[in-house]
C-alpha positions in Angstrom: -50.7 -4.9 19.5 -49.7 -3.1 16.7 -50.4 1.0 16.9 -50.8 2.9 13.9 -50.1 6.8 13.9 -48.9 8.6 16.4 -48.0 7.1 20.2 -49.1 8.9 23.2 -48.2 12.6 23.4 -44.8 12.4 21.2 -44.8 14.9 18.4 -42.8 15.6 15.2 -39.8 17.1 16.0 -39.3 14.9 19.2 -35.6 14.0 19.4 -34.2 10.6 20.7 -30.4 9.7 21.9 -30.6 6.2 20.0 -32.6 3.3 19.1 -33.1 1.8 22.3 -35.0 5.4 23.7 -37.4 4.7 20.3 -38.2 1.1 21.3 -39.1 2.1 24.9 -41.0 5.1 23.7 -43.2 2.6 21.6 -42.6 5.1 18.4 -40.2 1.8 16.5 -40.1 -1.3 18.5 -37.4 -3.0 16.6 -34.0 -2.0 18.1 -32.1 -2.7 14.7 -34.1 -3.4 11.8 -35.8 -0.1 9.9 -39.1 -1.2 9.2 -41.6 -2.5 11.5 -44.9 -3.8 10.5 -46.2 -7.3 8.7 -47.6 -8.1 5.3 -50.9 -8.9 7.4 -51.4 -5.2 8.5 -48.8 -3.1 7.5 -46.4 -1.0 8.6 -46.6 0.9 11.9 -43.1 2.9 11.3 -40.1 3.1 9.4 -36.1 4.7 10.1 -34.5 6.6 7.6 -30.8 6.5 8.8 -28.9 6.4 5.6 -28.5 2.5 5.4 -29.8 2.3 2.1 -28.0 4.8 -1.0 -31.4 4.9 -2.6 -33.1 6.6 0.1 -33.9 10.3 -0.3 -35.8 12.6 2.4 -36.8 15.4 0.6 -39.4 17.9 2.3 -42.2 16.6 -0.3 -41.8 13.5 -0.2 -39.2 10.3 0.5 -38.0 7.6 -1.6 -37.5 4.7 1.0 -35.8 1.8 -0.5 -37.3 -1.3 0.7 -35.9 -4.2 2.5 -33.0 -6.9 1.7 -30.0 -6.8 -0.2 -27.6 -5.5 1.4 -24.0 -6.6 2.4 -24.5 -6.0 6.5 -20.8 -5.2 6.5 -20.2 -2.8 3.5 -23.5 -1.1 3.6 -23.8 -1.8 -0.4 -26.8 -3.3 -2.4 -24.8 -6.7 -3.5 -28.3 -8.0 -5.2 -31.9 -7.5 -6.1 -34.3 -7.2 -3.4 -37.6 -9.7 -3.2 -40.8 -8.4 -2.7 -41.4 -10.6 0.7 -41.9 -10.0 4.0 -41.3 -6.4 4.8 -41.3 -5.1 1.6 -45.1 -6.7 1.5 -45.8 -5.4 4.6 -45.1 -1.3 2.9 -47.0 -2.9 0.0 -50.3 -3.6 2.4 -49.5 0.0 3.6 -50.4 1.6 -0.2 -53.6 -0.9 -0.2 -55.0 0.2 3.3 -53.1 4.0 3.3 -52.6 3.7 7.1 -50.4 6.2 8.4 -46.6 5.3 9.2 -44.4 7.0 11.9 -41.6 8.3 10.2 -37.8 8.6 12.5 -34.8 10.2 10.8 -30.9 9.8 11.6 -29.9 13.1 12.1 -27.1 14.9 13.4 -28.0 17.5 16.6 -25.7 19.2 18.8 -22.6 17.6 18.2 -24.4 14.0 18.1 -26.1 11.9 15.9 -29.9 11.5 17.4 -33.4 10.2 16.3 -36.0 12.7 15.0 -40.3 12.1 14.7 -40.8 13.2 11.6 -44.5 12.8 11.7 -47.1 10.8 9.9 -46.6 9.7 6.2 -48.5 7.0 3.8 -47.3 5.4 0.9 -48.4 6.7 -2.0 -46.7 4.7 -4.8 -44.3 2.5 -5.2 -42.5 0.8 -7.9 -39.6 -2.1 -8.8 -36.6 -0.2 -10.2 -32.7 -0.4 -10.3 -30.8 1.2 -7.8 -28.0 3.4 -7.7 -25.9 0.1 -7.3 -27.4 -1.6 -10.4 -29.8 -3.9 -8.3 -33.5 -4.1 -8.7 -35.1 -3.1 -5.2 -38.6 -2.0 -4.3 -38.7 2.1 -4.0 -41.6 3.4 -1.7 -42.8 6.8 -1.9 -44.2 8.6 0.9 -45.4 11.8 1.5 -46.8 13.4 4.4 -50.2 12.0 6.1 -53.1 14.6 5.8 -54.0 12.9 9.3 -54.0 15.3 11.6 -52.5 18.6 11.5 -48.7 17.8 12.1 -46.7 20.4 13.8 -43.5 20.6 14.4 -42.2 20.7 18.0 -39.0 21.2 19.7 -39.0 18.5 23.0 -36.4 16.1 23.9 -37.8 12.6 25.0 
């Protein structure tokens, strides 16, 4: 079953060694892809790991590019992304304005780890072209007004 907002007593600012310690933890279930969640009900939580060059975290908002696209072994936007499958499932986000558990790439003590960023929604989105010249789906979210979020230091 699908959980929206946050999972047990994980916090924003929770850190995580790698996608595998996500899974377990039940904040992302899917060990590799960034978006989990169904055009049925939505998306339960999204990575930000710097996969896609149209991505920007910002601390107002963040401009996540959607789904598909991509050359798996460059990293580039090669064409235009569809509005299908996950892409519909952020799109049923913006309709219902569930909250979505946000992790971020970062780098922490000499590693690269996972960070809880907290709740967001979607608050707009739009089809545009991309840094590359490709048309993709551009999400914006901004930070849930579900409950108070504050930040915490623990290490899960």
């Amino acid at each position: 079953m699908r959980q929206f907002g946050h999972v047990g007593s994980y916090q924003p600012g929770d850190i995580f060694a790698n996608r595998l310690a996500l899974s377990a933890a039940g904040l992302h279930r899917p060990t590799r892809a960034g978006i989990s969640g169904t055009q049925h009900e939505g998306v339960d939580s999204i990575v930000v790991a710097d996969a896609y060059e149209d991505d920007v975290f910002t601390d107002e908002e963040i401009r996540y590019a959607g789904h598909g696209g991509r050359d798996p072994r460059t990293g580039k936007q090669v064409t235009d992304q569809l509005l299908t499958d996950r892409n519909l499932a952020l799109v049923k986000s913006h309709a219902t304005g569930r909250p979505i558990r946000v992790l971020r790439k970062v780098a922490h003590e000499g590693s690269t780890v996972f960070r809880y960023e907290g709740l967001f929604q979607v608050t707009a989105y739009e089809y545009t072209q991309g840094i590359a010249g490709y048309g993709i789906w551009l999400f914006r979210l901004k930070p849930s007004r579900l409950p108070e979020q504050t930040p915490s230091t623990r290490s899960a």
